[in-house]
PDB file as gemmi writes it, atoms N, CA and C in Angstrom:
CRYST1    1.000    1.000    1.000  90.00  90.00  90.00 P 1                      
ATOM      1  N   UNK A   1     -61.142  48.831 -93.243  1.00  0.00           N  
ATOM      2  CA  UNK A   1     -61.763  48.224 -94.395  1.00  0.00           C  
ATOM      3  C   UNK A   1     -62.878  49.096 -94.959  1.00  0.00           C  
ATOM      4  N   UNK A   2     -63.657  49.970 -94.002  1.00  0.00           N  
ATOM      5  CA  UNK A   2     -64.854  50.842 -94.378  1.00  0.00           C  
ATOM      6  C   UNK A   2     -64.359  52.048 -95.330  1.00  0.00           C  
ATOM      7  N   UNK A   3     -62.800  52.572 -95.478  1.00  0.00           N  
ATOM      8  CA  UNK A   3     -62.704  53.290 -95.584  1.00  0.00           C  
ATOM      9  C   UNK A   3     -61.806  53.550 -96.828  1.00  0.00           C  
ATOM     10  N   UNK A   4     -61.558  51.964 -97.354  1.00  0.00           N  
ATOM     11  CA  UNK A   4     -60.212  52.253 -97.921  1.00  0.00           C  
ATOM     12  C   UNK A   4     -60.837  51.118 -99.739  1.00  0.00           C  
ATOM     13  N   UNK A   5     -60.729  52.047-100.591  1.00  0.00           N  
ATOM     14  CA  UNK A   5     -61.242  51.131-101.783  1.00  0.00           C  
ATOM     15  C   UNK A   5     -60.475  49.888-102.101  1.00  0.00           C  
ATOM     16  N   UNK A   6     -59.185  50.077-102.319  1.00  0.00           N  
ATOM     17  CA  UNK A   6     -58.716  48.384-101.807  1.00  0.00           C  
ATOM     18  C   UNK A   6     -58.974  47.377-101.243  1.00  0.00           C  
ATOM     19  N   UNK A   7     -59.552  47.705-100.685  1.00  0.00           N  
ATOM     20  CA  UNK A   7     -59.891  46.571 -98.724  1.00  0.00           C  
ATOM     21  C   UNK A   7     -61.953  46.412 -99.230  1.00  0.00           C  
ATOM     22  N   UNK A   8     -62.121  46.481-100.301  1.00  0.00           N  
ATOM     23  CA  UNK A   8     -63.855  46.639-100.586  1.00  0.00           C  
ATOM     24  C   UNK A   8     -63.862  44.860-100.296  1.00  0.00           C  
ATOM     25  N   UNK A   9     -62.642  44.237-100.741  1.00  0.00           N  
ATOM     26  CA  UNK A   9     -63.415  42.984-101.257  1.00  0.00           C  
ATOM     27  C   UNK A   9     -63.229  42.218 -99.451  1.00  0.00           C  
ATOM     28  N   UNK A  10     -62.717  42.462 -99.643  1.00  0.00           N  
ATOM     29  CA  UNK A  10     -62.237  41.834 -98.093  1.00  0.00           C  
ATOM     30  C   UNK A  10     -63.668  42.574 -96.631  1.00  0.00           C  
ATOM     31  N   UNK A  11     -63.998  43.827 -96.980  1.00  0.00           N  
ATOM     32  CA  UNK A  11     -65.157  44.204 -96.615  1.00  0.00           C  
ATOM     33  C   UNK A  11     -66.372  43.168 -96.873  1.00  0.00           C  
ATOM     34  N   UNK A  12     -66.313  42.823 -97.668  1.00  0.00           N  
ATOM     35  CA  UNK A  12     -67.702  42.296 -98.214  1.00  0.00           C  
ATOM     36  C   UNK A  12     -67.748  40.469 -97.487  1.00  0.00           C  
ATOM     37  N   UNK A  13     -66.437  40.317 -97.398  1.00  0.00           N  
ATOM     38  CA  UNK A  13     -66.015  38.916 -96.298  1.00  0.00           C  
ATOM     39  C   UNK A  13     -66.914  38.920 -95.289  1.00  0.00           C  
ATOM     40  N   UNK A  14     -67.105  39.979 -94.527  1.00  0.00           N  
ATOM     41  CA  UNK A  14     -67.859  40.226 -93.676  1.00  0.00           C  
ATOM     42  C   UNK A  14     -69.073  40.640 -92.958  1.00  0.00           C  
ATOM     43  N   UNK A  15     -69.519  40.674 -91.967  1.00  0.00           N  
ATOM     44  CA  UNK A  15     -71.238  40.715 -91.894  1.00  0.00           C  
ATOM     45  C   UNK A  15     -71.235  42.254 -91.783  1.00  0.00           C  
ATOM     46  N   UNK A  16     -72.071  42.562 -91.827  1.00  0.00           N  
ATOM     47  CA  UNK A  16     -72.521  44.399 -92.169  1.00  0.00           C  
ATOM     48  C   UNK A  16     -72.211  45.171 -90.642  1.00  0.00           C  
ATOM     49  N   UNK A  17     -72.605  44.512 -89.415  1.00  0.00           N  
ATOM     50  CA  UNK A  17     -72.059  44.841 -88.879  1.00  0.00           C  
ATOM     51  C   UNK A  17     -70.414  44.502 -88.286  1.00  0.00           C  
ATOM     52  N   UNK A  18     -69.402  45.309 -88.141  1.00  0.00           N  
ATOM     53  CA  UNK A  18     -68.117  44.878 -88.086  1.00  0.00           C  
ATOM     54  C   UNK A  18     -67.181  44.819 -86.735  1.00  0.00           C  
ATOM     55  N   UNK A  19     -68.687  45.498 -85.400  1.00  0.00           N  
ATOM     56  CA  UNK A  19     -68.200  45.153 -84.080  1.00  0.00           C  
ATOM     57  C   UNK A  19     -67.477  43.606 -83.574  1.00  0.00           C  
ATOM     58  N   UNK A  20     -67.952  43.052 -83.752  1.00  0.00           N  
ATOM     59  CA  UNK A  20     -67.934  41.362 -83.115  1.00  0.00           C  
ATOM     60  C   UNK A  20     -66.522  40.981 -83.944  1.00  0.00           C  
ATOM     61  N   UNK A  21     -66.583  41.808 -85.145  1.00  0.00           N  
ATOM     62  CA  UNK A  21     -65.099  41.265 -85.484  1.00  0.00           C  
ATOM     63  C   UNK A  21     -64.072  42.146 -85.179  1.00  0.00           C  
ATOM     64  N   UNK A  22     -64.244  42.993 -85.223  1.00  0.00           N  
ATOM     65  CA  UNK A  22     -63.227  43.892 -84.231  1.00  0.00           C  
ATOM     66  C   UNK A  22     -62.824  43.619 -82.767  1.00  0.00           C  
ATOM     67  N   UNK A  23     -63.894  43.298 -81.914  1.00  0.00           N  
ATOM     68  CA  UNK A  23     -63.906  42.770 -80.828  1.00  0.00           C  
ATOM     69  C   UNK A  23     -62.753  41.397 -80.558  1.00  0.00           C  
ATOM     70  N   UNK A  24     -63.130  40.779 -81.885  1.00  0.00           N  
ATOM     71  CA  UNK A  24     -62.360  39.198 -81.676  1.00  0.00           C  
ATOM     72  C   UNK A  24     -60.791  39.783 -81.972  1.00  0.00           C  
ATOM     73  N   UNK A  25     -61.107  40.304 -83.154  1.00  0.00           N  
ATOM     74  CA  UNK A  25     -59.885  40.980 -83.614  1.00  0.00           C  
ATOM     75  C   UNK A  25     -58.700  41.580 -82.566  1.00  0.00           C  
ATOM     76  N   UNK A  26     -59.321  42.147 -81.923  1.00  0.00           N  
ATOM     77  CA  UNK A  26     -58.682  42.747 -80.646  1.00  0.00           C  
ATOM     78  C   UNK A  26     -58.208  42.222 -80.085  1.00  0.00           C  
ATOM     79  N   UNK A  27     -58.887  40.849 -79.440  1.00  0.00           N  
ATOM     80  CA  UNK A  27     -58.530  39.970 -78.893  1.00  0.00           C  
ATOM     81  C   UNK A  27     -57.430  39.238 -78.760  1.00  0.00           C  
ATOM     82  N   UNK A  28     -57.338  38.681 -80.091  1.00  0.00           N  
ATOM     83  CA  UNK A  28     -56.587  37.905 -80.951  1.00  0.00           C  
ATOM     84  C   UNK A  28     -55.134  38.363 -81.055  1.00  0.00           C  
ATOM     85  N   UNK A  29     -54.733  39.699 -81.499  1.00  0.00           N  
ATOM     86  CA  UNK A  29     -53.872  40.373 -81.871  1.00  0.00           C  
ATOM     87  C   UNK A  29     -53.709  40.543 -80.186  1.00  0.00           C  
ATOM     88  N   UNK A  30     -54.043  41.256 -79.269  1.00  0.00           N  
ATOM     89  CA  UNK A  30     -53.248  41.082 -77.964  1.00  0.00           C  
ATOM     90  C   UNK A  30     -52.510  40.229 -77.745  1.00  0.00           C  
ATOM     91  N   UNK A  31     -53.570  38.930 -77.181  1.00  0.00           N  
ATOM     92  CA  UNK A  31     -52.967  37.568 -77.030  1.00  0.00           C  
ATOM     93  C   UNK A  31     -51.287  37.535 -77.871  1.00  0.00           C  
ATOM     94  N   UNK A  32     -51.747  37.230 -79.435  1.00  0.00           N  
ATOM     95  CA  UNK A  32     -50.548  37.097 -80.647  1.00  0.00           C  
ATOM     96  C   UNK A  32     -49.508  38.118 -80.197  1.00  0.00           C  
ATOM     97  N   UNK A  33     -49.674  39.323 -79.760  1.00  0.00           N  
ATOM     98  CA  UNK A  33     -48.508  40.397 -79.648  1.00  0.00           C  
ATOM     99  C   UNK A  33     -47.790  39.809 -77.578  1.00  0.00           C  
ATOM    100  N   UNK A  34     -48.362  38.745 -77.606  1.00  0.00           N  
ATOM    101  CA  UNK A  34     -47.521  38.714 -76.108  1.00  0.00           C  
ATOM    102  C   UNK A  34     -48.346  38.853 -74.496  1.00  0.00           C  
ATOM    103  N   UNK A  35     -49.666  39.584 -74.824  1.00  0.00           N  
ATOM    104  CA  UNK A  35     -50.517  40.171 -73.873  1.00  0.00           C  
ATOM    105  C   UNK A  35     -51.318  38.847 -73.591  1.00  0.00           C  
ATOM    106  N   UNK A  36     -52.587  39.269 -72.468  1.00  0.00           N  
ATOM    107  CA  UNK A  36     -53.837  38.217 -71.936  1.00  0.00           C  
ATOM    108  C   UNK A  36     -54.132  37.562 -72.995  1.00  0.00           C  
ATOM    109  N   UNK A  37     -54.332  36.138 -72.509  1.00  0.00           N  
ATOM    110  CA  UNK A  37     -54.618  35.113 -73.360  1.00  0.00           C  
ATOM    111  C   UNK A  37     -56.631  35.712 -73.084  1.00  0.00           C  
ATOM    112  N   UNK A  38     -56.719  36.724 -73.206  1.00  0.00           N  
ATOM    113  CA  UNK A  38     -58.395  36.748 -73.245  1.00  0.00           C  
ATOM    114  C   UNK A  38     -58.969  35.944 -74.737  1.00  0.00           C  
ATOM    115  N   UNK A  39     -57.954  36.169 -76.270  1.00  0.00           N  
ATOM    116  CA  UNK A  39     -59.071  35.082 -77.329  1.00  0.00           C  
ATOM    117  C   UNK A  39     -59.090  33.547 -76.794  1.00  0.00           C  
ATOM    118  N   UNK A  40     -57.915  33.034 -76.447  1.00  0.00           N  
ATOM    119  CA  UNK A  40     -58.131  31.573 -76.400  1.00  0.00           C  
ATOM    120  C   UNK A  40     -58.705  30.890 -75.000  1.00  0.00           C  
ATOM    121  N   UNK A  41     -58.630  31.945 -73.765  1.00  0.00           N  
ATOM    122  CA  UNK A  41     -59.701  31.512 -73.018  1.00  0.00           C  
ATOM    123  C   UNK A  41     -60.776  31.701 -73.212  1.00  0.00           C  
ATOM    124  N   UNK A  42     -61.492  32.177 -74.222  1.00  0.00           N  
ATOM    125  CA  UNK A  42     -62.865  32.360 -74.703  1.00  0.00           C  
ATOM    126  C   UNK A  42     -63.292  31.730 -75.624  1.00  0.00           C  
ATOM    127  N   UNK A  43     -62.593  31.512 -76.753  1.00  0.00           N  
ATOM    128  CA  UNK A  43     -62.253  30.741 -78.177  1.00  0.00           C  
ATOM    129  C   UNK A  43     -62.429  29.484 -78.396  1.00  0.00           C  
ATOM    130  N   UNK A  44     -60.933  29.392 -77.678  1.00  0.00           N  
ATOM    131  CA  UNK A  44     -60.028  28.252 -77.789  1.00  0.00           C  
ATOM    132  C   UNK A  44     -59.014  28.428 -78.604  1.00  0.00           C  
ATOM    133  N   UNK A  45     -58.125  27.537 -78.886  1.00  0.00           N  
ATOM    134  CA  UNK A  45     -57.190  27.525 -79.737  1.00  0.00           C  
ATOM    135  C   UNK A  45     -57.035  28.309 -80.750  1.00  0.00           C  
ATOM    136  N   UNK A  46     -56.101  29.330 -81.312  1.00  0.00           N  
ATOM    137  CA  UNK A  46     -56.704  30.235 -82.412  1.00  0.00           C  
ATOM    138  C   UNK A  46     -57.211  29.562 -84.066  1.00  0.00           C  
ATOM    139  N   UNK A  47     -56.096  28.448 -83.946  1.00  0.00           N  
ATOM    140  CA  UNK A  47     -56.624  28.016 -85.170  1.00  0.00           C  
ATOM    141  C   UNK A  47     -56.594  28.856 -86.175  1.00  0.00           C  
ATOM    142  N   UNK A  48     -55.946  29.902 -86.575  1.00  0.00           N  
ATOM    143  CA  UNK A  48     -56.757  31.197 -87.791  1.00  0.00           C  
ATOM    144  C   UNK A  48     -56.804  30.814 -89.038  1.00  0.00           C  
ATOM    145  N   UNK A  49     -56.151  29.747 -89.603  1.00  0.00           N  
ATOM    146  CA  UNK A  49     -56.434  29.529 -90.495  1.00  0.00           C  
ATOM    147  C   UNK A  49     -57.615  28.464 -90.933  1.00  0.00           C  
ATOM    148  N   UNK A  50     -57.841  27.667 -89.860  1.00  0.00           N  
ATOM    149  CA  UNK A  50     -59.126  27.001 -90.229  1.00  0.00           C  
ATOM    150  C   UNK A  50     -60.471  27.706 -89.650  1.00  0.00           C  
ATOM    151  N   UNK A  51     -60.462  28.833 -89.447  1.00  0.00           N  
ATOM    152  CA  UNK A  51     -61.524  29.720 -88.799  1.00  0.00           C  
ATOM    153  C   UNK A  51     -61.502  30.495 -89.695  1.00  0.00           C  
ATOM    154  N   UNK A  52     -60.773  30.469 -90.576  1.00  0.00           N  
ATOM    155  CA  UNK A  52     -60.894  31.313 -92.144  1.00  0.00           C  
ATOM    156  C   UNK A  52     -61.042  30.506 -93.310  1.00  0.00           C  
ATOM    157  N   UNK A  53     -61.228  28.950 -93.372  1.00  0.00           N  
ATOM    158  CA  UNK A  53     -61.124  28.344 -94.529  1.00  0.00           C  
ATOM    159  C   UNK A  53     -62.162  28.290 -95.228  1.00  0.00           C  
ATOM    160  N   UNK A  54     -63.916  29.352 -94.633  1.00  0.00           N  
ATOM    161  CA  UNK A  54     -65.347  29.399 -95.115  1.00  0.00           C  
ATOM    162  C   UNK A  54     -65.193  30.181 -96.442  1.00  0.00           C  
ATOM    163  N   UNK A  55     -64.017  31.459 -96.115  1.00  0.00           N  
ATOM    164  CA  UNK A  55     -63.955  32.119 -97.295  1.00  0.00           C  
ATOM    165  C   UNK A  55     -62.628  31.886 -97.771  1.00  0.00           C  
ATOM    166  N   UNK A  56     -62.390  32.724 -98.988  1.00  0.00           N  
ATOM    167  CA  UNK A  56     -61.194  32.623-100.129  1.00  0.00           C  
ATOM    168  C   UNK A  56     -60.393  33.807 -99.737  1.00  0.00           C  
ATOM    169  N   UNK A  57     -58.882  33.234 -99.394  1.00  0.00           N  
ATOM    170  CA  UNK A  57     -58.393  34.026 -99.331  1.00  0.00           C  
ATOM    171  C   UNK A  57     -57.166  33.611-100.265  1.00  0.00           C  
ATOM    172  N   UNK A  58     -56.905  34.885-101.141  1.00  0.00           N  
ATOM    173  CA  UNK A  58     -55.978  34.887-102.331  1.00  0.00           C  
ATOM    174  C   UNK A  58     -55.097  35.994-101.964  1.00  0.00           C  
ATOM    175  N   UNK A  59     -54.119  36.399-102.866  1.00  0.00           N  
ATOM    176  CA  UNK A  59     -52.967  37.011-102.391  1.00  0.00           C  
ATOM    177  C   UNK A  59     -53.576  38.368-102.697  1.00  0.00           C  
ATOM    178  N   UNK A  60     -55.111  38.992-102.851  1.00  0.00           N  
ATOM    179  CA  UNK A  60     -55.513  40.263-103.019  1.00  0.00           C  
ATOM    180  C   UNK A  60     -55.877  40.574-101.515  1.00  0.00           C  
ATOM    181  N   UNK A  61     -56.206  39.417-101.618  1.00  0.00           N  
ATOM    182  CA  UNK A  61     -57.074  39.794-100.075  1.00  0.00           C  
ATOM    183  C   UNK A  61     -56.368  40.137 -98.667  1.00  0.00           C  
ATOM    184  N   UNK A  62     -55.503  38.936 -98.713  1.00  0.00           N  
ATOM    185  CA  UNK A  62     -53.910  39.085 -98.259  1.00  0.00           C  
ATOM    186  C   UNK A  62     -53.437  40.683 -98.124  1.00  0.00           C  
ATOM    187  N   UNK A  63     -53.228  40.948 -99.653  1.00  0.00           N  
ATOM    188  CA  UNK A  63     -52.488  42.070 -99.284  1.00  0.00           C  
ATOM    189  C   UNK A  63     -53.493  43.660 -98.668  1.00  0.00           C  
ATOM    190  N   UNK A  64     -54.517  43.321 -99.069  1.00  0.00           N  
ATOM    191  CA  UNK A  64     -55.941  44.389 -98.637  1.00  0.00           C  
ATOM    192  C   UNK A  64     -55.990  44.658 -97.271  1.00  0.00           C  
ATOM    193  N   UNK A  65     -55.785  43.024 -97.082  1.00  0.00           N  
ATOM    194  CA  UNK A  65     -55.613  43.186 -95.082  1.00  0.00           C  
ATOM    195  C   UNK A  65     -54.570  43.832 -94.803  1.00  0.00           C  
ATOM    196  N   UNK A  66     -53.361  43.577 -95.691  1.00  0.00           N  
ATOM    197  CA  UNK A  66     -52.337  44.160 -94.922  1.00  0.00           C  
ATOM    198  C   UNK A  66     -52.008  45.695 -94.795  1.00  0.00           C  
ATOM    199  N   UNK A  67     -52.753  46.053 -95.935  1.00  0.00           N  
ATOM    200  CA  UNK A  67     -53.067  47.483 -95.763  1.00  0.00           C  
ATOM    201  C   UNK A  67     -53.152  48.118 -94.790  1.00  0.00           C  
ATOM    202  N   UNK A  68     -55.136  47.439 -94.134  1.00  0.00           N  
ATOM    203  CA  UNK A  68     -55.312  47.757 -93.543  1.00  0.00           C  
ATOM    204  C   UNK A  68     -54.596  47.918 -92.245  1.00  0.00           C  
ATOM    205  N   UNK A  69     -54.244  46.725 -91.834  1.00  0.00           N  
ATOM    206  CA  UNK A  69     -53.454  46.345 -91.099  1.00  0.00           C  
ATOM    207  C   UNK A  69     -52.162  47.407 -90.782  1.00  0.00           C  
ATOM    208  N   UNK A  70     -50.928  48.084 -91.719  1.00  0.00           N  
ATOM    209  CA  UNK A  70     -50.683  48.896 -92.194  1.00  0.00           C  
ATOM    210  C   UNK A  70     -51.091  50.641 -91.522  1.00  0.00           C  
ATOM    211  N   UNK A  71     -52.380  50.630 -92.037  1.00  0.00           N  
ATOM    212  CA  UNK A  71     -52.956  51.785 -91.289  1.00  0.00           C  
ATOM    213  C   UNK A  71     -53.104  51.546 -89.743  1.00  0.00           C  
ATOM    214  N   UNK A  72     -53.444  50.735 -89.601  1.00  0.00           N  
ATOM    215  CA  UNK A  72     -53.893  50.941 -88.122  1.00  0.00           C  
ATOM    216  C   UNK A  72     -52.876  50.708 -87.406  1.00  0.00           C  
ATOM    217  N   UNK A  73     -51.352  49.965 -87.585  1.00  0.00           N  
ATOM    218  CA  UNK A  73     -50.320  50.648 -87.211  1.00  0.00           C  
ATOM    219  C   UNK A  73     -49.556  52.082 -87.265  1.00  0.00           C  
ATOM    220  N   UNK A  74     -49.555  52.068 -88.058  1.00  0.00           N  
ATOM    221  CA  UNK A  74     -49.452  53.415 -88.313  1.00  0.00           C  
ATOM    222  C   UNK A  74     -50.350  54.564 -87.259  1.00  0.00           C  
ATOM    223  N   UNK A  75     -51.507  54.323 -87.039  1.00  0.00           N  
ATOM    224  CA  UNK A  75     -52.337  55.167 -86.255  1.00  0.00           C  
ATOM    225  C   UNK A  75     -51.918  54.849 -84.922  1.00  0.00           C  
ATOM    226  N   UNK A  76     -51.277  53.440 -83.978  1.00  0.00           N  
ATOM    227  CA  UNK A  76     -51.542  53.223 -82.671  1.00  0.00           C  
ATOM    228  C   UNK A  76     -50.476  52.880 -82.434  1.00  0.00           C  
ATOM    229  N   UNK A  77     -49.147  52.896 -83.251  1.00  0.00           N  
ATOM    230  CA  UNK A  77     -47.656  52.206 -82.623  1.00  0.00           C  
ATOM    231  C   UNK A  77     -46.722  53.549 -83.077  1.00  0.00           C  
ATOM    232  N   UNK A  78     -46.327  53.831 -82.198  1.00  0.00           N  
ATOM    233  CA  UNK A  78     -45.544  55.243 -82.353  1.00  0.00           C  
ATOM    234  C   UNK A  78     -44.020  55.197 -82.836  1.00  0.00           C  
ATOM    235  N   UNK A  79     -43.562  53.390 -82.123  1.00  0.00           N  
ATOM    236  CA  UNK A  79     -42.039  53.840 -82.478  1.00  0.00           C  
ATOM    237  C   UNK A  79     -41.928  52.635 -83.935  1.00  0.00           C  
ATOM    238  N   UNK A  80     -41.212  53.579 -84.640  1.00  0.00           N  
ATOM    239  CA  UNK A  80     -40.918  52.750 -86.037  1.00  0.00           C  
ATOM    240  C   UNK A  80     -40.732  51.794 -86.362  1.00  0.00           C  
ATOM    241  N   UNK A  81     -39.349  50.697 -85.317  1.00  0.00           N  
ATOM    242  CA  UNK A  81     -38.911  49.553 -85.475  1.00  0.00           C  
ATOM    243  C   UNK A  81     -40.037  48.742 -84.911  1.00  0.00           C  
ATOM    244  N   UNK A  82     -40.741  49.238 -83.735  1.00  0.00           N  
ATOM    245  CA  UNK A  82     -41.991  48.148 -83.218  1.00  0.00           C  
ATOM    246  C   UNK A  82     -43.116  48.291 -84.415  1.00  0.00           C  
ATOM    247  N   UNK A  83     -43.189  49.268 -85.080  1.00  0.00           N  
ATOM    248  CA  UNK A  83     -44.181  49.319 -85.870  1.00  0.00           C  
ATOM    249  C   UNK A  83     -43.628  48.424 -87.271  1.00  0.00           C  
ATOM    250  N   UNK A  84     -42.675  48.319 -87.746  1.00  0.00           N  
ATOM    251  CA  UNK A  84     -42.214  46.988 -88.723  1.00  0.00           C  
ATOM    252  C   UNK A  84     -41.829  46.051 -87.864  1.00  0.00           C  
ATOM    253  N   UNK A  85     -41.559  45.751 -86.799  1.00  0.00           N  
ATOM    254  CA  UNK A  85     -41.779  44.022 -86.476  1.00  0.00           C  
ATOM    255  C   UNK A  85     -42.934  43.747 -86.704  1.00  0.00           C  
ATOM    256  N   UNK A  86     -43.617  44.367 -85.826  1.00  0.00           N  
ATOM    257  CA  UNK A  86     -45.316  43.859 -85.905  1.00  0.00           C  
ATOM    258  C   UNK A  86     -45.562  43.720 -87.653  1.00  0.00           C  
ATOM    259  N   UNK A  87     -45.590  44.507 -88.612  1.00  0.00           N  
ATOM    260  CA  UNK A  87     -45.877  44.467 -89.739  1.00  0.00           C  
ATOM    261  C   UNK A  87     -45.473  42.859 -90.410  1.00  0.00           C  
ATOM    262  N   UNK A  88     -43.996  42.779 -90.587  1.00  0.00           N  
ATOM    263  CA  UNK A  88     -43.249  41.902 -90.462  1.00  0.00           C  
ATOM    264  C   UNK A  88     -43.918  40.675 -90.245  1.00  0.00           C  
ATOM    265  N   UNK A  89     -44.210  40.185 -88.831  1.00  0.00           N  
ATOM    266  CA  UNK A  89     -44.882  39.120 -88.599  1.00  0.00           C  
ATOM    267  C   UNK A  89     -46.500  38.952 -89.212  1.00  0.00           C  
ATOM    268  N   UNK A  90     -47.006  40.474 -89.120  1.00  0.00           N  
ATOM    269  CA  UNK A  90     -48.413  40.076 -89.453  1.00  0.00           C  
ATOM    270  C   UNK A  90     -47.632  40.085 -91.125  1.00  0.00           C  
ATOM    271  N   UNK A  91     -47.654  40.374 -91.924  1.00  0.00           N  
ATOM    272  CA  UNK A  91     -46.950  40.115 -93.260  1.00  0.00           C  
ATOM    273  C   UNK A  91     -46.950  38.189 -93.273  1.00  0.00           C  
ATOM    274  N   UNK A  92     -46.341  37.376 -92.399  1.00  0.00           N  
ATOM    275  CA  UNK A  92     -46.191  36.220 -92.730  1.00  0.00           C  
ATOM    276  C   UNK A  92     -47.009  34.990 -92.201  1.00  0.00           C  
ATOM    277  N   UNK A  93     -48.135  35.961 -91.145  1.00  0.00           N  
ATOM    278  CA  UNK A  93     -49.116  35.486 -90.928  1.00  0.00           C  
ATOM    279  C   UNK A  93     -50.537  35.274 -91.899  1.00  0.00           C  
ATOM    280  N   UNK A  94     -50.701  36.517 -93.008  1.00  0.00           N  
ATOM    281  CA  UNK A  94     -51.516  36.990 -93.854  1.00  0.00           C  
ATOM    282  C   UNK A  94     -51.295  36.090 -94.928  1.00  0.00           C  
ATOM    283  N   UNK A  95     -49.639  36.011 -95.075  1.00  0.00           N  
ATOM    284  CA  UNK A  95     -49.775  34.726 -96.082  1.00  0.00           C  
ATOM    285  C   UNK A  95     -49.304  33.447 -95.852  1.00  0.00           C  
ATOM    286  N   UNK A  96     -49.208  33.071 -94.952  1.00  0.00           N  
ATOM    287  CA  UNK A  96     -49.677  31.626 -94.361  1.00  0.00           C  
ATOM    288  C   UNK A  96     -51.239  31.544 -94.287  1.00  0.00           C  
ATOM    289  N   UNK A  97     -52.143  32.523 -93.997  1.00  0.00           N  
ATOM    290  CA  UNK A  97     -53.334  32.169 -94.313  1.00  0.00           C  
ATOM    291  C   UNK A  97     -53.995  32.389 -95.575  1.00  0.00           C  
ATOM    292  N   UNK A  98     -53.628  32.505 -96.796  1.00  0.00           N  
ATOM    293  CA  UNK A  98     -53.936  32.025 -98.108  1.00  0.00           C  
ATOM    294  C   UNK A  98     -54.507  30.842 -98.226  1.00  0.00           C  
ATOM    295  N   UNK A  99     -55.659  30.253 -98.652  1.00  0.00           N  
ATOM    296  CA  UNK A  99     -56.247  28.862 -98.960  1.00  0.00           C  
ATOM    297  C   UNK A  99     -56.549  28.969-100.278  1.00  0.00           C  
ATOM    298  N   UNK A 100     -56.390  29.991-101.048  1.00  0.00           N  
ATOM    299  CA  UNK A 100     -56.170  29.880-102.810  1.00  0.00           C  
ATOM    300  C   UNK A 100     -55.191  29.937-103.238  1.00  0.00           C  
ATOM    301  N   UNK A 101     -55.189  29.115-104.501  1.00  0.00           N  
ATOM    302  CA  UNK A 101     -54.266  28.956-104.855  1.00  0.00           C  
ATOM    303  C   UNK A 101     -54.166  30.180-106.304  1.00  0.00           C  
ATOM    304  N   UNK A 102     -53.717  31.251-105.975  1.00  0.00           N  
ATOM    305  CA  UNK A 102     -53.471  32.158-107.523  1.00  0.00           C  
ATOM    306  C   UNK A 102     -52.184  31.932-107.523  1.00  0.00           C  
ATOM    307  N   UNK A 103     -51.243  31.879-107.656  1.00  0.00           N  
ATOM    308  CA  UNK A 103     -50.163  31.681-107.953  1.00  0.00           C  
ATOM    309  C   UNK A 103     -50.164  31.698-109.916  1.00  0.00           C  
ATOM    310  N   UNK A 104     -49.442  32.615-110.706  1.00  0.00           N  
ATOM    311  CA  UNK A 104     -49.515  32.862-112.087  1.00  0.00           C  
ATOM    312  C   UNK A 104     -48.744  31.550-112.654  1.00  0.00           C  
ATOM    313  N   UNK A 105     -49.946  31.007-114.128  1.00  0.00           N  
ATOM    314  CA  UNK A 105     -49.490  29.916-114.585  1.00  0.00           C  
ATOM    315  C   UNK A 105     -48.164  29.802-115.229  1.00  0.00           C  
TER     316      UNK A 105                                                      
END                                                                             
């Protein structure tokens, strides 16, 4: 998100420092990919979409993440087809968590 002008607004979602969400982040995405339940024994339940309903998320933001998201596969999953499943699912996770409604009149 620090790095990429797309991803500014979705930056600004967040507190200045971006450890603690990376941290959870980490977490989260293990657990979700199959690994230690370390978020929800700490957490609880993931809930992600009502742990996101403080801010607006519209189909920019959506896709900003997925960018990112995007890159950082790209940087840490080597084989292709694991690197589009994962995409794939996070893709229908990103927009299941939409709570705006833009949709064109």
């Amino acid at each position: 998100m620090e790095r990429i002008e797309e991803a500014r607004t979705i930056r600004a979602m967040h507190r200045e420092d971006l450890e603690p969400s990376r941290s959870i982040l980490k977490r989260y995405l293990t657990e979700w990919l199959g690994g230690p339940q370390a978020y929800s024994s700490e957490r609880g339940h993931p809930r992600m979409r009502m742990r996101h309903m403080h801010v607006p998320i519209d189909s920019a933001a959506r896709d900003a993440w997925l960018l990112c998201m995007r890159g950082a596969l790209d940087e840490t999953v080597s084989g292709e087809a694991e690197r589009a499943a994962i995409y794939e699912a996070m893709a229908k996770l990103a927009d299941w968590m939409r709570n705006t409604d833009d949709s064109p009149a």
